[in-house]
C-alpha positions as CSV (number, residue, x, y, z in Angstrom):
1,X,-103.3,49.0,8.2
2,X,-102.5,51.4,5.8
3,X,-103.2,54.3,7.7
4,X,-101.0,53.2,10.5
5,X,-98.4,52.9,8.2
6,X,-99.0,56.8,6.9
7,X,-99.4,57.9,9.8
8,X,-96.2,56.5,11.0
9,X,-94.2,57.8,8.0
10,X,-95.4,61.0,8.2
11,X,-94.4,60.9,11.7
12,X,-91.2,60.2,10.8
13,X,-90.9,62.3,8.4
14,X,-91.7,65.2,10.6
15,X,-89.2,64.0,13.4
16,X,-86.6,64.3,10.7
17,X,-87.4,67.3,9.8
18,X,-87.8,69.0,13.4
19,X,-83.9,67.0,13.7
20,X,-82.5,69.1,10.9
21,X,-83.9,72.3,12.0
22,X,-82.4,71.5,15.7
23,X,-78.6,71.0,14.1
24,X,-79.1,73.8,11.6
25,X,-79.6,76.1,14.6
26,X,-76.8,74.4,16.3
27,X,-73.9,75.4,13.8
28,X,-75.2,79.0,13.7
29,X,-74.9,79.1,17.4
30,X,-71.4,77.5,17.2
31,X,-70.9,79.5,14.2
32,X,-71.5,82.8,15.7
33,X,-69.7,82.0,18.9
34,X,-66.3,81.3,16.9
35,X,-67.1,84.6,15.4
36,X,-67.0,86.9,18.5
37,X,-63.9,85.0,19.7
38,X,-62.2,85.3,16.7
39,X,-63.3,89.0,17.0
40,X,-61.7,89.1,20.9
41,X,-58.8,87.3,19.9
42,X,-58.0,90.3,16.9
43,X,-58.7,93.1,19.4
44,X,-56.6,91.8,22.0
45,X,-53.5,91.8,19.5
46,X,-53.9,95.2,18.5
């Protein structure tokens, strides 16, 4: 029993983990995407 309940934890634990990395890599996408618009919309008034 108590390895099942390890081995579920540490599964867990791991989905968490791969979750973070997923939405940190998510806002830099999104982050870098308002950047080159932002970039387009200063060349465009000049």
């Amino acid at each position: 029993m108590k390895t099942l309940t390890m081995l579920l934890l540490l599964g867990g634990f791991t989905l968490g983990l791969a979750g973070c990395n997923t939405m940190e890599g998510l806002g830099q996408d999104i982050e870098r995407g308002g950047e080159e618009l932002e970039e387009e919309a200063n060349e465009a008034q000049h």
